[in-house]
C-alpha positions in Angstrom: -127.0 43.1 25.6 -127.6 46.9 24.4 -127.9 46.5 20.5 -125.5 48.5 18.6 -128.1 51.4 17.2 -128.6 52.4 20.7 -125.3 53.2 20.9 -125.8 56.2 18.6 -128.4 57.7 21.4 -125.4 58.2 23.6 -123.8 61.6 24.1 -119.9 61.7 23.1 -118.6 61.3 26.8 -120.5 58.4 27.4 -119.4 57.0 23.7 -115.6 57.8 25.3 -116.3 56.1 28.8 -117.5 52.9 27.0 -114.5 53.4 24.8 -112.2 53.6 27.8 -113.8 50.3 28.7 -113.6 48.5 25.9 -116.2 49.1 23.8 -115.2 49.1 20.3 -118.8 49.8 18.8 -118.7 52.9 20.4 -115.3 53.8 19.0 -116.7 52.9 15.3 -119.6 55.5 16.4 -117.2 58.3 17.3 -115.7 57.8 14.4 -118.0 58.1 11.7 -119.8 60.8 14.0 -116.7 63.2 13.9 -115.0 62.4 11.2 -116.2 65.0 8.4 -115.1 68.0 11.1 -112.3 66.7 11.7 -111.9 65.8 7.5 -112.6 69.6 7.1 -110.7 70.7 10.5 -107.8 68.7 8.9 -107.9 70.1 6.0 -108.0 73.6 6.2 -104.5 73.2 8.2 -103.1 71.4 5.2 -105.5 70.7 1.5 -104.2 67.1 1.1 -107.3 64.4 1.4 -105.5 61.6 1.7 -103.2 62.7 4.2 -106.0 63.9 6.2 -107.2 60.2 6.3 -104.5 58.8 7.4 -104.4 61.3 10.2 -108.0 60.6 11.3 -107.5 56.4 11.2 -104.5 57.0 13.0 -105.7 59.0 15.4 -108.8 56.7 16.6 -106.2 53.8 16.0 -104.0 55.6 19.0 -107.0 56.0 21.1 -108.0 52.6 20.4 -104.7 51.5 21.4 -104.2 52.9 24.4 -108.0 53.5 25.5 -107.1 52.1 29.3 -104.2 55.4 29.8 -106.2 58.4 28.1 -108.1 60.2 30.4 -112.1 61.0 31.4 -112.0 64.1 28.8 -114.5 66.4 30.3 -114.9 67.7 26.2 -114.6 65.1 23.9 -114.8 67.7 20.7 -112.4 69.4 22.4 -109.5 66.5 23.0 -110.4 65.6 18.9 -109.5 68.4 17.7 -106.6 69.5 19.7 -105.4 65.8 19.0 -106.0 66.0 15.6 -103.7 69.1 15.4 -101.4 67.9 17.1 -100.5 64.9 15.0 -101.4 66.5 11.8 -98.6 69.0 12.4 -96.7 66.1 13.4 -96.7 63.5 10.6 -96.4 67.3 8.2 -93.0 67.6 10.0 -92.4 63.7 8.8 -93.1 64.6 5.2 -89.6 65.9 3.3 -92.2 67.9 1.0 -94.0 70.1 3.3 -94.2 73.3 0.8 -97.9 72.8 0.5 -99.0 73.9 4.0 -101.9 76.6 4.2 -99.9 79.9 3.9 -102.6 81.5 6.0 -102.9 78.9 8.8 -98.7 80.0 8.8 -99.7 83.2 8.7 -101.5 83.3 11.9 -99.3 81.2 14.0 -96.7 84.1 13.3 -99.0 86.9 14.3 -97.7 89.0 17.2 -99.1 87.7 20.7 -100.2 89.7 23.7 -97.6 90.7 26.1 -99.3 88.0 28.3 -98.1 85.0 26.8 -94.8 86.7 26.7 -94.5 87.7 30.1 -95.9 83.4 30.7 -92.8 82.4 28.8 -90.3 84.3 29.9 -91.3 83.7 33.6 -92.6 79.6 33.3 -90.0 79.0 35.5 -91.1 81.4 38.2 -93.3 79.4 40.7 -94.9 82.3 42.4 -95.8 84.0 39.4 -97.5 80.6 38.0 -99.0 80.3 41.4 -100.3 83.9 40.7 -101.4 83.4 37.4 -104.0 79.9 38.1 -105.4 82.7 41.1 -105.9 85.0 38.4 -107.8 82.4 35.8 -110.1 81.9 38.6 -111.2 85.6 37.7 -112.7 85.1 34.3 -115.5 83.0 32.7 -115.8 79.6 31.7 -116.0 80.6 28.3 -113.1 82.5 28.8 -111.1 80.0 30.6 -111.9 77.6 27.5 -110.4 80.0 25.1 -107.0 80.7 27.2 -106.5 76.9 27.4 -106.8 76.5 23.6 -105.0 79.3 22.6 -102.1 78.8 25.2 -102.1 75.4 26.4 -103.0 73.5 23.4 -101.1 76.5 20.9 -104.7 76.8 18.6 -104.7 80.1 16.7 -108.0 82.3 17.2 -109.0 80.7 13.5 -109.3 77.1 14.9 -110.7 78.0 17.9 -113.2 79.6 16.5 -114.3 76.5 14.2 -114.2 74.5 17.2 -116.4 76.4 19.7 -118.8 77.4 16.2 -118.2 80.9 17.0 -116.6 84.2 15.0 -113.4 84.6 15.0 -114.1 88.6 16.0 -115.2 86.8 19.0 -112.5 84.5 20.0 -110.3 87.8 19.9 -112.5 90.0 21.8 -112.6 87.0 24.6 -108.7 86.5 24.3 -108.6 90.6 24.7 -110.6 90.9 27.3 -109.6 87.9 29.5 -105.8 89.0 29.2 -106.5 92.7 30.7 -108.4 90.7 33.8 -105.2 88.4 33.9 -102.7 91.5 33.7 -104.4 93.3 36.0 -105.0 91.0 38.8 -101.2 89.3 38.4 -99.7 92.8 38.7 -102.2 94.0 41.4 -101.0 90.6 43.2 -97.5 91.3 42.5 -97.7 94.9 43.6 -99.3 93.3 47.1 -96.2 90.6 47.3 -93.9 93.2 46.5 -95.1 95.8 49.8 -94.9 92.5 51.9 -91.8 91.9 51.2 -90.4 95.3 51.3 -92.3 97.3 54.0 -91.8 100.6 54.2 
């Protein structure tokens, strides 16, 4: 049997695969190797330590619980974090006193958003124009592709994204920026295509 030190050699996705399994060593290792980021991830959303505990024990609680469902996360920071959020924001909307939230983390999930994510929201519904769009992602970097998904999928503002991939913020936008004017541009090109097939002249 693989003595428990040797545990801490592994990488975090094969910690989570043994977790998956099982293993609750490995979840123990996890935890104490994230748990200051996510104490300090935490707590930049909302400056209350304790609460920021309870969040973290119940969040490796959850994945302890239902270890056999969660999935073969391909980044393991990555699912953390977003999970951490997540429930974070939830248990805040459990709390009757929520007057101490960071004004600036409110600040930026107010900030105007690109014409984009409008343009996603207002046509969700619209199969063809999803269709379009997941042609279009294909179009940009991975790096790029990582950002989108954060930013849209999992609702992180460019602050939090920027802790998380240990980049500038300066450069989450420029990404963001730049990867919205290939989307645009190639789901309207697309469209404009659709659109002469449809109506020939």
């Amino acid at each position: 049997m693989v003595h428990k030190h040797k545990f801490k050699k592994l990488n975090d996705r094969q910690l989570w695969n043994r977790i998956r399994n099982g293993d609750k060593d490995c979840l123990s290792i996890l935890f104490n190797r994230f748990y200051s980021r996510l104490f300090s991830f935490g707590y930049k959303i909302i400056p209350r330590g304790e609460f920021i505990e309870d969040c973290i024990q119940e969040l490796f609680l959850t994945i302890w619980e239902y270890r056999r469902n969660v999935s073969d996360a391909q980044s393991v920071s990555s699912y953390l974090y977003v999970s951490m959020r997540r429930l974070v924001l939830y248990n805040l909307r459990k709390v009757k006193n929520n007057k101490t939230r960071n004004s600036l983390y409110m600040e930026e999930l107010i900030e105007e958003t690109p014409n984009i994510e409008t343009c996603i929201i207002l046509k969700e519904y619209d199969i063809e124009f999803r269709r379009e769009l997941h042609d279009a992602m294909h179009n940009l970097t991975n790096r790029q592709k990582e950002i989108i998904r954060l930013k849209y999928s999992e609702g992180l503002s460019n602050s939090e994204i920027a802790r998380l991939l240990e980049i500038k913020r300066q450069s989450v936008y420029n990404h963001v920026s730049e990867a919205i004017k290939l989307l645009k541009t190639f789901v309207s090109e697309t469209s404009s295509t659709t659109y002469r097939e449809i109506h020939p002249k």
